[in-house]
Structures are given as C-alpha cells and as structure tokens.
KOLBA-992598 format. One record per residue: x, y, z of N, C-alpha, C in turn. Coordinates in steps of 0.001 Angstrom, whole numbers, padded with zeros to 6 digits, always signed. Atoms other than C-alpha are relative to their C-alpha. Example, Ala and Ser with C-alpha at 12.3 -4.5 7.8 and 13.67 -1.06 7.14 Angstrom:
+000890-001190+000000+012300-004500+007800+000900+001200+000000
-000820-001190-000060+013670-001060+007140-000770+001090+000730
***
This chain:
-000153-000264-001438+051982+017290-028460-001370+000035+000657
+001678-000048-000612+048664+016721-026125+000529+000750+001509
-000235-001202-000716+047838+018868-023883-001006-000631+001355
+000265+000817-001137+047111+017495-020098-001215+001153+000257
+001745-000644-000160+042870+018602-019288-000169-000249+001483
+000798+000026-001066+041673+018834-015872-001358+000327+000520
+000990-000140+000094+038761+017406-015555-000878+000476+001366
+000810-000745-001400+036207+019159-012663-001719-000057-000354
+001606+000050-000126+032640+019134-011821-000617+001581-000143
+000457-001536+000337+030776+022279-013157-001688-000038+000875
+001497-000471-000651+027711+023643-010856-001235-000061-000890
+000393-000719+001135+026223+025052-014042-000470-001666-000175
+000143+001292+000838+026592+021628-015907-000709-000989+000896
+000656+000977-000121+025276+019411-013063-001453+000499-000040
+001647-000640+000373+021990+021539-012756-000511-000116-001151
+000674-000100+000989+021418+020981-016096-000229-001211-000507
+000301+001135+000222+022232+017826-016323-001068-000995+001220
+001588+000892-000461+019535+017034-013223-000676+000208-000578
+001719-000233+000693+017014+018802-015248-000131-001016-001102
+000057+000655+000975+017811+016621-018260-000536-001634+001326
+000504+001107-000910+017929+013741-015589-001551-000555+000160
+001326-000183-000251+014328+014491-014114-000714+000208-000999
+000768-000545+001036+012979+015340-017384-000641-001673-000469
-000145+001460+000416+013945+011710-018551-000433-000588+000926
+000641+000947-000677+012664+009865-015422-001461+000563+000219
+001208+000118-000248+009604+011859-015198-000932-000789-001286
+000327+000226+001056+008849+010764-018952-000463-001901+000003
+000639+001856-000667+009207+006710-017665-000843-000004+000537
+001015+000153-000553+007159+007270-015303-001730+000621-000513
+001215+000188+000322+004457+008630-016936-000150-001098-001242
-000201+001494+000412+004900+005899-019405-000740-000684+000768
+000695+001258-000747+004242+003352-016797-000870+000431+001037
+001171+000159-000949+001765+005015-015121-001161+000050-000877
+001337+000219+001206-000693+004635-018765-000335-001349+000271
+000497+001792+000209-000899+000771-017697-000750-000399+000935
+001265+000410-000272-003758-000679-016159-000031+000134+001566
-000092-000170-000886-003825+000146-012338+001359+000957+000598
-001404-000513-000251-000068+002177-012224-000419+001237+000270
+000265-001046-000488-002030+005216-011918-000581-000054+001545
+000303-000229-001393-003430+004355-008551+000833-000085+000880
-000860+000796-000614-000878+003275-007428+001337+001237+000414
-001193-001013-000256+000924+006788-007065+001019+000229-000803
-001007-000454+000996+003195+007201-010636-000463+000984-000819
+000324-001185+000040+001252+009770-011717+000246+001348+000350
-000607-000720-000596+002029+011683-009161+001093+000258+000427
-001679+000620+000250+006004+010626-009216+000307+000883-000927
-000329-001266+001298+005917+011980-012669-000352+001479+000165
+000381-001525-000191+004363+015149-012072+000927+000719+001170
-000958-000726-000578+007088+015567-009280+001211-000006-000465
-001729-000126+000704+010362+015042-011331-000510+000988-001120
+000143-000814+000729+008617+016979-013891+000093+001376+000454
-000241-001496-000922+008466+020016-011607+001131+000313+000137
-001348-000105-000853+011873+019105-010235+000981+000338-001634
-000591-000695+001263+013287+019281-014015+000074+001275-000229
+000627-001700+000522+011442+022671-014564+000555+000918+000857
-001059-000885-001102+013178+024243-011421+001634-000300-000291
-001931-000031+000809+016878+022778-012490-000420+000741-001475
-000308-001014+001249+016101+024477-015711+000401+000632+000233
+000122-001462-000444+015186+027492-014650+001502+000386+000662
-001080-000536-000537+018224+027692-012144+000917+000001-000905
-000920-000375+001177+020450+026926-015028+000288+001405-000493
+000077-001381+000687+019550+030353-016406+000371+001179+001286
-000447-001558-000653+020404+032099-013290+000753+000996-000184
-001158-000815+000572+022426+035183-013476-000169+000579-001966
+000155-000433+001561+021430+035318-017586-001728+000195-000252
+001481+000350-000069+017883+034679-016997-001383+001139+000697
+000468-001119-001180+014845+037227-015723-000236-000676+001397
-000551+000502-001388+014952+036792-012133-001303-000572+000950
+001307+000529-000050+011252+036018-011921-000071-001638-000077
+000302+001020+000321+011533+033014-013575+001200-000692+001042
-001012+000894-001067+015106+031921-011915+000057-000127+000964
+000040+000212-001548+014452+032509-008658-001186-000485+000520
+001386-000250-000694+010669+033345-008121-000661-001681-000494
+000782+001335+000328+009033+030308-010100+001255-000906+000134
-000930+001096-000120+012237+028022-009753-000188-000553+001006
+000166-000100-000973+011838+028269-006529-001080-000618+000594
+001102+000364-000354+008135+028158-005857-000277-001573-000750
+000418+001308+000968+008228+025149-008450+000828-001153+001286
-000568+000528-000865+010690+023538-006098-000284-000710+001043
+000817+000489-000979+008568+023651-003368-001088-001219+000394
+001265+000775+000207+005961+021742-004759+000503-001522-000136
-000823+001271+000206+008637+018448-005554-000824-000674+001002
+000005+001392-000889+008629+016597-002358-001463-000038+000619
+001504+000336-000316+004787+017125-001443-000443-001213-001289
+000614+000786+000554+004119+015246-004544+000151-001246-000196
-000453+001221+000095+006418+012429-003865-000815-000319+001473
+000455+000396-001393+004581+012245-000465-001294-000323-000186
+001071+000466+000060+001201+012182-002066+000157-001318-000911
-000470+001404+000520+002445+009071-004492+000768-000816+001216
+000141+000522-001015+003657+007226-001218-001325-000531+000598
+001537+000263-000342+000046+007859+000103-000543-001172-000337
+000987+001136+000662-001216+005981-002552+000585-001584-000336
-000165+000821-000093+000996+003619-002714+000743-001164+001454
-000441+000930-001626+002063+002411+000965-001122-000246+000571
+001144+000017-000229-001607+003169+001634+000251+000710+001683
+000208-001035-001180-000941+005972+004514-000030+001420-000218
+000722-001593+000325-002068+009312+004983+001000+001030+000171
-000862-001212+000518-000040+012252+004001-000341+000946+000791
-000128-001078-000861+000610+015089+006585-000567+000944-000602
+000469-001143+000549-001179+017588+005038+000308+001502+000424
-000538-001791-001423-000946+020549+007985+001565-000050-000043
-001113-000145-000274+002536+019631+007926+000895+000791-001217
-000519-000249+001433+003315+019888+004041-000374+001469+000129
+000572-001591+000573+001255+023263+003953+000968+000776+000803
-001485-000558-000914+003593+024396+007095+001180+000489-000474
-001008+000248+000275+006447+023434+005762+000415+001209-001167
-000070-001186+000834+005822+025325+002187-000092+001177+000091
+000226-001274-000350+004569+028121+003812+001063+001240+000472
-001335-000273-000322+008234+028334+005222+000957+000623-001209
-001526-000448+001109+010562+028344+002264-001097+001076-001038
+000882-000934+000721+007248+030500+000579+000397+001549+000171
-000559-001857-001102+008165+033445+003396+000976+000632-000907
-001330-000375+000653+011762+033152+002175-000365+000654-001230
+000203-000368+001319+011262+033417-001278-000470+001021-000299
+001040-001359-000185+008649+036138-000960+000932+001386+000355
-000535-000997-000977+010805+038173+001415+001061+000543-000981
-001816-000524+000749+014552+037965-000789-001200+001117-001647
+000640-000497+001048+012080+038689-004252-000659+001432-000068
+001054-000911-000125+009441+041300-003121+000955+001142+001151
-000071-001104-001226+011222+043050-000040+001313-000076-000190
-001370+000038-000227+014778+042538-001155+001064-000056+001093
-001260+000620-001074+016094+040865+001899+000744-000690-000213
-001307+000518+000246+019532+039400+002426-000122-001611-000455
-000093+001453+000523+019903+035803+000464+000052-001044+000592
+000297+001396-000824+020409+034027+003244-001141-000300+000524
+001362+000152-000628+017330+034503+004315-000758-001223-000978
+001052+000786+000901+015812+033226+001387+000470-001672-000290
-001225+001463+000319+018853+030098+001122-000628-001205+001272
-000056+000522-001435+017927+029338+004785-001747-000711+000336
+001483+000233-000210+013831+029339+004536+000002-001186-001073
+000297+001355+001011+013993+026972+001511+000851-001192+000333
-000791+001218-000947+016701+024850+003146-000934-000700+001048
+000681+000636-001405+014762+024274+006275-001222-000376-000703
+001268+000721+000280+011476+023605+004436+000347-001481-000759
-000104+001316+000885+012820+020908+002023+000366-000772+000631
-000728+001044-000758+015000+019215+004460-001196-000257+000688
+001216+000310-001631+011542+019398+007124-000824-000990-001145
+000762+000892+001137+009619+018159+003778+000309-001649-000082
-000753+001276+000676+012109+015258+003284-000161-000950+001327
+000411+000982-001339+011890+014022+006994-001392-000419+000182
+001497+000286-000121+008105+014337+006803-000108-001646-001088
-000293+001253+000665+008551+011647+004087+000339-001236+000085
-000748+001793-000588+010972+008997+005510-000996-000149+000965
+001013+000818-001368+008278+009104+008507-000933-000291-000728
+000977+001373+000987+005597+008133+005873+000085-001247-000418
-000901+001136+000420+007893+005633+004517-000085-000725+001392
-000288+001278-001327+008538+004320+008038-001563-000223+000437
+001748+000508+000132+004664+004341+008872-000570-000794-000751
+000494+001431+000520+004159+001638+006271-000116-001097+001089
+000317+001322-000573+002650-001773+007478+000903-000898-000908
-000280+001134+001316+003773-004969+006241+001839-000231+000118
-001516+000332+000222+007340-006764+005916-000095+000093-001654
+000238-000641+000823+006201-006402+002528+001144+001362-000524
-000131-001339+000588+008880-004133+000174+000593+001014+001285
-000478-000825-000494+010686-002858+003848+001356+000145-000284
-000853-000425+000086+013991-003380+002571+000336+001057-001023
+000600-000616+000833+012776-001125-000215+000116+001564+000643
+000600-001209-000793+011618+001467+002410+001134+000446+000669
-001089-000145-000082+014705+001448+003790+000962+000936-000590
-000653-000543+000927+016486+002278+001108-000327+001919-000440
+000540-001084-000107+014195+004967+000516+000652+001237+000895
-000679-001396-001503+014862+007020+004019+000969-000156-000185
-001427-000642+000182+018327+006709+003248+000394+000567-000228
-000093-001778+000654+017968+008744+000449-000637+001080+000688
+000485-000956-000629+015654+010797+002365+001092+000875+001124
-000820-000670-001639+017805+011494+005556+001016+000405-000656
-001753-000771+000498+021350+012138+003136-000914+001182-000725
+000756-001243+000574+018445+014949+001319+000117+000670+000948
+000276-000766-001144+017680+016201+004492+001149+000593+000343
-001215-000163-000626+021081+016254+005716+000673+000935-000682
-000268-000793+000626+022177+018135+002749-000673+001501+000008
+000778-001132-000297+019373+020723+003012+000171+000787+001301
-000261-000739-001220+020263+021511+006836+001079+000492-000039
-000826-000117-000206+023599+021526+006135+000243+001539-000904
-000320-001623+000757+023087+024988+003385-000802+001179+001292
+000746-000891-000875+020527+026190+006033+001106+000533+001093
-000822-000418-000962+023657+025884+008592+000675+001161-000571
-001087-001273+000595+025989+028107+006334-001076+001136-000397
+000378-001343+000552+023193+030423+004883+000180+000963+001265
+000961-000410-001219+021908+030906+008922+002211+000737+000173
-001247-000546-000641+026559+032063+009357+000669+000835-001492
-000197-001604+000843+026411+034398+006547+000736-000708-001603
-000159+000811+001417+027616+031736+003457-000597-000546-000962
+001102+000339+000937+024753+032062+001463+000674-000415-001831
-000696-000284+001524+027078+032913-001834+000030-001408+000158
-000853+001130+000230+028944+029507-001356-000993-001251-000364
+000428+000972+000062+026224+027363-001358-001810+000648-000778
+001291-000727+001362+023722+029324-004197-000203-001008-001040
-000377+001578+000716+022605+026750-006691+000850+000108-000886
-001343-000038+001053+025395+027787-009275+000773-000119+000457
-000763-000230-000135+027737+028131-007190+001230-001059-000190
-001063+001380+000728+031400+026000-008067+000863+000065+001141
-000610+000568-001897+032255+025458-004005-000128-000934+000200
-000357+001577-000916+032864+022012-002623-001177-000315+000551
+001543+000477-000863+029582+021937-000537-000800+000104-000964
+000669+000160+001035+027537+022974-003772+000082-001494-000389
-000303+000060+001302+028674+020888-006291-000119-001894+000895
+000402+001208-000896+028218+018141-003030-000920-000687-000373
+001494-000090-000058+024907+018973-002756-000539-000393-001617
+000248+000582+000850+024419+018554-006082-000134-001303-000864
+000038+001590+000304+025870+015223-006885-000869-000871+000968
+001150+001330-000769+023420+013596-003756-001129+000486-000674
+001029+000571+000468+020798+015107-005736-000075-000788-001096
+000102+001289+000865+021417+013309-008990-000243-001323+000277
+000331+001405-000251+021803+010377-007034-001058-000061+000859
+001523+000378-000444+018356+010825-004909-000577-000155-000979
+001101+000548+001318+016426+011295-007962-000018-001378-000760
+000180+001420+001104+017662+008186-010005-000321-000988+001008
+000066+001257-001245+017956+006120-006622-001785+000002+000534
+001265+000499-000763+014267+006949-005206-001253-000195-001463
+000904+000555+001064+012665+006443-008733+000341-000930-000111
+000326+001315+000003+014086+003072-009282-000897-000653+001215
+000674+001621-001361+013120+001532-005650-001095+000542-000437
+001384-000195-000150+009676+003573-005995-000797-000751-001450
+000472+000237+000901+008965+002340-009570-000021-001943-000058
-000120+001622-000696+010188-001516-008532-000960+000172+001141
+001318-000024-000791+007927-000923-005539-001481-000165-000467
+001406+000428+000831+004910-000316-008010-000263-001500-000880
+000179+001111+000629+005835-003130-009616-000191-001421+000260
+000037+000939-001048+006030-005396-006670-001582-000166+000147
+001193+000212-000740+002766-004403-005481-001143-000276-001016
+001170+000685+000898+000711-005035-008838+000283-001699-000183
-000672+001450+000139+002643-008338-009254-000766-000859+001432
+000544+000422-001013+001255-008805-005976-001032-000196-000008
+001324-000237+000129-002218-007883-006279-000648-000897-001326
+000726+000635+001398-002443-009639-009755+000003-001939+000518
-000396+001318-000252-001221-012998-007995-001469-000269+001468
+000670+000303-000477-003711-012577-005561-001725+000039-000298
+001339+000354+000755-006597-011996-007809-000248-001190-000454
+000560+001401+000911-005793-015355-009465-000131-000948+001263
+000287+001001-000786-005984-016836-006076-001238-000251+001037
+001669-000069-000355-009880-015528-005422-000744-000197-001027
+001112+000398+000721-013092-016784-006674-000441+001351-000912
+000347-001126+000606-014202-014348-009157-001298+000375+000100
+001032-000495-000532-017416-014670-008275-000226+000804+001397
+000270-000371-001921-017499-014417-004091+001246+000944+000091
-001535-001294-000808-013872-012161-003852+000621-001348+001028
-000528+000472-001031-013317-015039-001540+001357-000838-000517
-001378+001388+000385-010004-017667-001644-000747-000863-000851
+000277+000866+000175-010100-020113-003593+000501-001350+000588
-000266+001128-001078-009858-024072-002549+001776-000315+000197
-001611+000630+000573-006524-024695-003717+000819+001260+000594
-001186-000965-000782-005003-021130-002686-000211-000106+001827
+000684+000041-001847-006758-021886+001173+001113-000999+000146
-000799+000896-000320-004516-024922+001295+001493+000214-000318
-000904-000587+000315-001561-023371-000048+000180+001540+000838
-000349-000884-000968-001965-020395+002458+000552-000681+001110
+000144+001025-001382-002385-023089+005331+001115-000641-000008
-001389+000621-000130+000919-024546+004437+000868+000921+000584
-001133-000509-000669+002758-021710+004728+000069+000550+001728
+000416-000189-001329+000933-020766+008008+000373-001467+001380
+000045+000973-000966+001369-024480+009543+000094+000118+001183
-000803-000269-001646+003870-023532+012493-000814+000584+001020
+001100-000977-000774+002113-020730+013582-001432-000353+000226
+001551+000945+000193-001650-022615+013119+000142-001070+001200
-000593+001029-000673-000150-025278+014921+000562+000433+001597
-000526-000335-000769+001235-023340+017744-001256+000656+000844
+001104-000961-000321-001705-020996+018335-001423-000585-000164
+001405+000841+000392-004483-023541+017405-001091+000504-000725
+000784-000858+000629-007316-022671+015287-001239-000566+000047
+001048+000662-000396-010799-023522+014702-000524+000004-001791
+000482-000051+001771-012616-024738+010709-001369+000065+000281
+001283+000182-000268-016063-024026+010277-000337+000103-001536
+000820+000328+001665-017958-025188+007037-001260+000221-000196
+001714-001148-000017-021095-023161+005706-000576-000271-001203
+000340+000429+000976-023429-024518+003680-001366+000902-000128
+001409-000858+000671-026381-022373+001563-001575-000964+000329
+000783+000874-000009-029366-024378+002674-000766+000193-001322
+001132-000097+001365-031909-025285-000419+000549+000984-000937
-000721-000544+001021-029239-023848-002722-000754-000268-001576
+000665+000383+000983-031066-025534-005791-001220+000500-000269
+000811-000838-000144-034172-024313-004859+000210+001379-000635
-000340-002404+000266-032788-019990-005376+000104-001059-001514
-000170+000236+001437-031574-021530-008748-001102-000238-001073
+000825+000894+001024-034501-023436-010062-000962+001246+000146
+000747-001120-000140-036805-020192-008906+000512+001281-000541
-000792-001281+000057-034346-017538-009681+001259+000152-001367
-000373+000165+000794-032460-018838-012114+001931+000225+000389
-001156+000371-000225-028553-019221-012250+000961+001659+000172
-000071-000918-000527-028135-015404-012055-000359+000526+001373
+000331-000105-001576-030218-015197-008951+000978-000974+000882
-001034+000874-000853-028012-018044-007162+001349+000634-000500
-001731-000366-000331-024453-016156-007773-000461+001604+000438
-000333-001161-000520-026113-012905-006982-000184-000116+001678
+000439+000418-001690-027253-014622-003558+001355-000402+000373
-001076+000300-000479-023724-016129-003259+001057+000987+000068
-000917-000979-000292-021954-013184-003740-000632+000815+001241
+000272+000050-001295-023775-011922-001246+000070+000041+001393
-000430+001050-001048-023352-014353+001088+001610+000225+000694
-000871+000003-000448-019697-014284+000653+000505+001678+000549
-000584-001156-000948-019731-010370+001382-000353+000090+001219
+000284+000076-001630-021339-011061+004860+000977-000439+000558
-001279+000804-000626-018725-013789+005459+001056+000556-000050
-001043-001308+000436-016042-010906+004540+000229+000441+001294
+000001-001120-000913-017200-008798+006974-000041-000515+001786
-000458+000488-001557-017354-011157+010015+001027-000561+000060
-001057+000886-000259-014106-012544+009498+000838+001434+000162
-001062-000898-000891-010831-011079+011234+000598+000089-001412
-001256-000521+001097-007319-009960+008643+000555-001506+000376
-000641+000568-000321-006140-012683+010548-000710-001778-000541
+000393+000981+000367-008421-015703+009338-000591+000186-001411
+000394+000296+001629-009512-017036+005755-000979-000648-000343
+001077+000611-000298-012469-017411+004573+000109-000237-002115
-000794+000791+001109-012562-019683+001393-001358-000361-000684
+001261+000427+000527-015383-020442-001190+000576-001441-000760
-000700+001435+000153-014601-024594-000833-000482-000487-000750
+000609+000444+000361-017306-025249-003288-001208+000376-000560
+001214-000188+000181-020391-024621-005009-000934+001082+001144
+000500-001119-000729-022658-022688-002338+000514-000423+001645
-000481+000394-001349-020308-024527+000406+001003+001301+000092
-001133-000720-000170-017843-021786+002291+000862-000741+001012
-000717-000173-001312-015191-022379+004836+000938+000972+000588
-000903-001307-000574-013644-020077+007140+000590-000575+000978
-000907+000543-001304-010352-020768+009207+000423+000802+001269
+000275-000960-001186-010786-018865+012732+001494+000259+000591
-001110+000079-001136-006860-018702+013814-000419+000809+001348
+000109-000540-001097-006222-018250+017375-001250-000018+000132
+001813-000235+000015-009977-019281+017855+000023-001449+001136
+000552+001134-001538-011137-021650+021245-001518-000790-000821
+001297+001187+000224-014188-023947+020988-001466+001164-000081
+000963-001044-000489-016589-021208+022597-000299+001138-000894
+000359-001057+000932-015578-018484+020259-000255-000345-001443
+000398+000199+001280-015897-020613+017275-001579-000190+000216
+001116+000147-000194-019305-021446+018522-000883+001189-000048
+000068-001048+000365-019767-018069+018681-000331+000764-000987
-000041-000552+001157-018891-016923+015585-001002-000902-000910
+000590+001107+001159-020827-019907+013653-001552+000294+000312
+001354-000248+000071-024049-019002+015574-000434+001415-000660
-000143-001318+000731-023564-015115+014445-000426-000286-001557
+000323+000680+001372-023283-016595+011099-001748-000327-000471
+000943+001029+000357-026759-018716+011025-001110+001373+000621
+000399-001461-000463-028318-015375+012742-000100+000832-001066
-000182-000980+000698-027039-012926+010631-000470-000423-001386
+000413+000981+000837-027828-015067+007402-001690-000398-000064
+001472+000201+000314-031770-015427+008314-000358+001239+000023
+001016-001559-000010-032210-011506+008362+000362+000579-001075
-000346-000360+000955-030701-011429+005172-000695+000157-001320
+001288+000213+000874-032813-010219+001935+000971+000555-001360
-000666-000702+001363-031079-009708-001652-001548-000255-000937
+000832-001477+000691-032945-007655-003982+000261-000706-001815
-000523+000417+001677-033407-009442-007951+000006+000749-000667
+000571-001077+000764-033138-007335-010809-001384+000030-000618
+001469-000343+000066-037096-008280-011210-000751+000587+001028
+000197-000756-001464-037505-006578-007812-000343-000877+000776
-000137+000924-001522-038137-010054-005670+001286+000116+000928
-000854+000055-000959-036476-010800-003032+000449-001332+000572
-000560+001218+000397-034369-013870-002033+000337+000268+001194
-000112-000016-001379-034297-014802+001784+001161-001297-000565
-000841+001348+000142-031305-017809+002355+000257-000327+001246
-000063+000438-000943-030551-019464+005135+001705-000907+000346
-001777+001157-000427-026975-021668+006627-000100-001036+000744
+000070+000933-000244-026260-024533+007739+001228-000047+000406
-001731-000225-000238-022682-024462+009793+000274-001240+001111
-000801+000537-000707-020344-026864+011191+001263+000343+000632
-001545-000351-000040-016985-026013+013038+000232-001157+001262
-000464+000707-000817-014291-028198+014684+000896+001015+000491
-001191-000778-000479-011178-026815+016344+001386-001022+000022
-001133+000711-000597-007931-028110+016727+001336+000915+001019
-000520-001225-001256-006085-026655+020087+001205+000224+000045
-001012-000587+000237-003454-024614+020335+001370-001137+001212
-001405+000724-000399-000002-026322+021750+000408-001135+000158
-000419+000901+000088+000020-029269+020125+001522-000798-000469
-001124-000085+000613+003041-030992+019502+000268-000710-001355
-000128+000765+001319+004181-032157+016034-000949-001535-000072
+000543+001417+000295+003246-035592+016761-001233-000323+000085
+000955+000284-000803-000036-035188+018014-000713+000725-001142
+000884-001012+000911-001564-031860+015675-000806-000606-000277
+000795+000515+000658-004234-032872+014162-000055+000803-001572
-000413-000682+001761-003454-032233+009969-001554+000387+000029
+001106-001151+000636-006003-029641+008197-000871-000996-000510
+000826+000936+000800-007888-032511+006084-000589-000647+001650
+000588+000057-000670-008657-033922+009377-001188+000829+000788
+000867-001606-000830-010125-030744+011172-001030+000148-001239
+000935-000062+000896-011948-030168+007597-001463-001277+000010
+000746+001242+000010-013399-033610+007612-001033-000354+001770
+001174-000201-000840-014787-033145+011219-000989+000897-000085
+001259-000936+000164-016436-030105+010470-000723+000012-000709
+000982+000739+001381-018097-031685+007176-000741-000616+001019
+000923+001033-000671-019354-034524+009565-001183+001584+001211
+000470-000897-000102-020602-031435+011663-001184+000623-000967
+000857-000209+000688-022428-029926+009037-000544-000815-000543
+000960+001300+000072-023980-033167+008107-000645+000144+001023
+001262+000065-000701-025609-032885+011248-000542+000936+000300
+000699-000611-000477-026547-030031+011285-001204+000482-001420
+001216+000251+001011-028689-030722+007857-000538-000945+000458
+000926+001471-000208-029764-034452+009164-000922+001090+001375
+001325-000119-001195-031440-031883+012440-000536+000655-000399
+001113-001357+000846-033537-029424+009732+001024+000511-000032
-000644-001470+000107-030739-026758+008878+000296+001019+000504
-000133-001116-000538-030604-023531+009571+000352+000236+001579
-000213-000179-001319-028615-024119+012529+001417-000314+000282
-001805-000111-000204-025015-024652+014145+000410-001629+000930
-000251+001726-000834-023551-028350+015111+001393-000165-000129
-001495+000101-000159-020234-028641+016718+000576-001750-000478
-000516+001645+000429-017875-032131+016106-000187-000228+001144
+000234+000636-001239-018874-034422+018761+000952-001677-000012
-001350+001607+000184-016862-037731+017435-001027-001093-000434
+000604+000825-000376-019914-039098+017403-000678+000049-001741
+000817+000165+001393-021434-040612+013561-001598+000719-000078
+000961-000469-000258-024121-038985+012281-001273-001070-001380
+001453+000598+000845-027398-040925+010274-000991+000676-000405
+001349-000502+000132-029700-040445+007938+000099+001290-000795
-000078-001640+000572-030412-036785+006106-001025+000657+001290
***
C-alpha cells in the first residue's frame, strides 16, 4: 500500500540550500578569477560576495538553535556586505564608479536596525524593516550602475541583470511593507509563509541568474580585449594594416555619409635613428611616436601603424581645414619631441605628413573608395619629402617630381 506525500517548500531547507548554492558559485568564480586578467575584471570580488552571501544563509539556517550572535548579529552584518561587493565587481568590470556615499548610507541603515533589535532589544520589525530598506536601496543603487554602462556592448546582458535587480528590490520593499504593518513574524528568514518561502525562491534564482550573465559578461569582455590585442601592433599599441581596413569596412556607411579625412605620417631619416642608435633605439623612437599619435587622435578616429616608421590616421567627421589642422599639430608637436636612450642620448625625430579628405554626402556612386583617399595622401606625402620634410602637403591632383 503507498502512501500519498505532499510535497512543500521548506523555509529551513531553501536557506540552506542557498547557502550550499552560493557556496558552490562562489567556488567557480574564484576558479575563474586565477586566470590571466579575470581578476581585474571584477570575479574576485563576485566570489568574495556569494561567499559572504553563503555564510549569512548558513548562519540563518541555525536560527532559533543557534547563539543569537552569530544568527542574527553576524548573519546579518555579513549580509550587508553582499551587494556592495557585487557593485564593486561591476566597477571593475563595466568600468564605472561605484556610489560609495551611497553604499556607506545605505549600510549604515540596515546597521541601525540590527544594532537597535540586538543591543537595545527593539521590536523585530524594526530590525526586518531597516535591513529590507537597505538591501532593496543597495539593489537599485546597482541596476543604476548597470544602466550607467557605455557601449551597445553586452546591453542585453545588462538588462537582464536589472531585472534581477528590480524583482530583488521588489522583494526587499515588499518585507519592509509588512515588517513597517506589524508582520515581521511572517516574513522572518525561517519563516514557512507564502511571502517567505517567495522571497526565497527569487533569491535562488538571483544568485544563479546574476552569476551566469556576470561570469559570461567576463568572458565576453576578455574575448574581446584578446581579439583586439591581436589586431594592434605590438610594438606602437597602434592598429594594425589589415585590422584598419577591416574596421573601415564595417564603418563604410557611416564614413561615407559623414566624410572623413586620411593623413599619412612618415618618420623622416628613419634609417639614420637606426644606423646611429641601433634597432632598439628606432622602436623605442617609434613607440614613442605612436604614443603622441594616441594622444592627438579622437575615440572616434584610427590611427594605424601602415608600415615600417609610416603611420596613418583616419580623421572621421574631419573637413579639409581641420585635417590641415591636425597634420600641422602633428609636424609641430613631433619637432619638440626628445626620447631619452638607455645610454642617456637623446633622439630628436621629425614628420613628414600628407592628408586627403573625402567629403561628407557623397553618394554611392560618386564616394571616393579608401585605397583611393590612401593613395592621394601617399602622393601628398611624397611631396612633402620632394619639398625637404618636416612639413605638411595637402592632395592637390597635381603629380609630384623628383625626391
């Protein structure tokens, strides 16, 4: 004869089974934050917050059997510390700055509570209601980090994220509502009430849900970063030739719409640094070089090491005037320049720049393709070596003779 079981969700049992939960995802994550950049990248600090968040579902486990120090007082205070540390792993990996005054605020809140029910034996809701309102204020502080990311970059990601964030939040206001109308019992973390045992199952599913996207997020963004190392010079940091033309494709429309301007930069008496300085002195002069060219170029244009001690840089959204501009800056900035050998000389260099343009609102048929625009601003810098160097020569159409 079998005997019909009704199965139910135990308070007790899911608290223990988040701590097991969090125990186990903080353990991945520190895992993958031992691999070669995963620590900067904010999993460090991931782990060290599910590890906390484990150590407080312990603890509550033991409530009621447990000393009341540990189940309430450090469960508690451990608690607190969770979602600051998922906010400083964000930091580091969305690359925005973490509320600080807000976090300390915030803790300082559900701190009161805690303090007050423990030390001064005030009523529970008090203490249900101060840690409610801080975690839920914690958790919103968060999704607005999350939404403060740049970048299309990883937003359906971010997304996802504040989802979980705002159903956290939502849960946390919603014990603060009942502690703040006198239903602190019902919604205690043991307790085996309908709104508990709620609250409980969205946290199982925040924790597993914002460690996958956040741990796929890290994984996006090294995947990213590693793809764009192989597509810079290892010497200069700059593009290389082949990824410049493979950016420029995907840019066409927009290039094409908004017009741009090429300017080609050549090291004058490059052979010279070498044959004096030796083949160390000529890449420490070109690196150099290409950190000047770094620093005068926009986010918005690419500047490309096309060659030997040749650079080019593509000016989007750039007129005739301001490329002229920018190219004399260049040939300027470049003669007041002095790198430093490790025999203590010093190594003056000089440029030699061409730029063409091609203008913004052309139509398909007309554009003028990238190999063209390149190939005027070569003829360009041909003349502006055939007039002595160290100087700036726009495309005129016109052939140039001679060195």
């Amino acid at each position: 004869m079998y005997t019909t079981v009704h199965l139910r969700l135990d308070a007790a049992t899911l608290v223990f089974a988040i701590s097991l939960l969090a125990f186990s995802l903080a353990i991945l994550c520190a895992l993958l934050a031992r691999g070669s950049g995963s620590r900067r990248l904010g999993l460090h600090e991931w782990s060290a917050s599910l590890a906390l968040a484990s150590l407080a579902f312990f603890l509550f486990f033991f409530r009621g059997t447990g000393p009341w120090v540990l189940t309430y007082l450090l469960a508690n205070l451990t608690m607190l510390a969770v979602v600051p540390l998922t906010m400083l792993a964000y930091a580091k990996l969305l690359k925005v700055s973490a509320p600080l005054s807000s976090m300390v605020l915030s803790g300082a809140v559900g701190l009161s509570g805690v303090l007050a029910v423990f030390f001064l034996e005030t009523a529970p809701e008090f203490g249900v209601f101060s840690m409610s309102m801080a975690m839920g204020f914690q958790l919103v502080l968060a999704a607005w980090m999350v939404r403060g990311a740049r970048g299309r970059s990883g937003a359906h990601w971010r997304r996802v994220l504040n989802l979980m964030h705002g159903l956290g939040a939502l849960v946390f206001f919603v014990r603060a509502g009942m502690a703040l109308n006198g239903n602190a019992v019902q919604v205690s973390t043991v307790a085996n009430s309908p709104t508990q045992i709620v609250a409980l199952c969205v946290g199982a599913l925040y924790f597993t849900v914002v460690t996958v996207v956040f741990v796929v997020m890290v994984s996006e963004r090294m995947h990213s970063e590693m793809r764009d190392r192989l597509r810079r010079d290892g010497l200069t940091g700059l593009y290389t030739r082949t990824a410049f033309f493979e950016m420029v494709s995907t840019k066409a429309a927009r290039l094409q719409a908004q017009g741009y301007a090429l300017v080609m930069v050549d090291m004058d008496n490059f052979k010279r640094i070498n044959d004096n300085f030796g083949h160390a002195g000529g890449d420490a002069v070109l690196a150099h070089a290409a950190r000047m060219l770094s620093q005068w170029t926009r986010l918005s244009d690419i500047a490309v090491r096309y060659g030997g001690e040749e650079f080019c840089v593509l000016l989007h959204a750039c007129s005739a005037e301001e490329a002229g501009r920018f190219a004399r800056r260049l040939v300027d900035e470049a003669g007041k320049q002095s790198v430093r050998m490790k025999d203590g000389r010093n190594v003056r260099f000089t440029f030699s720049v061409g730029y063409a343009c091609a203008p913004a609102g052309q139509t398909s048929h007309s554009v003028e393709s990238l190999e063209a625009v390149i190939d005027q601003a070569d003829q360009a810098l041909y003349a502006a070596k055939a007039a002595g160097r160290n100087q700036v020569q726009a495309f005129t159409g016109r052939p140039v003779h001679g060195v």
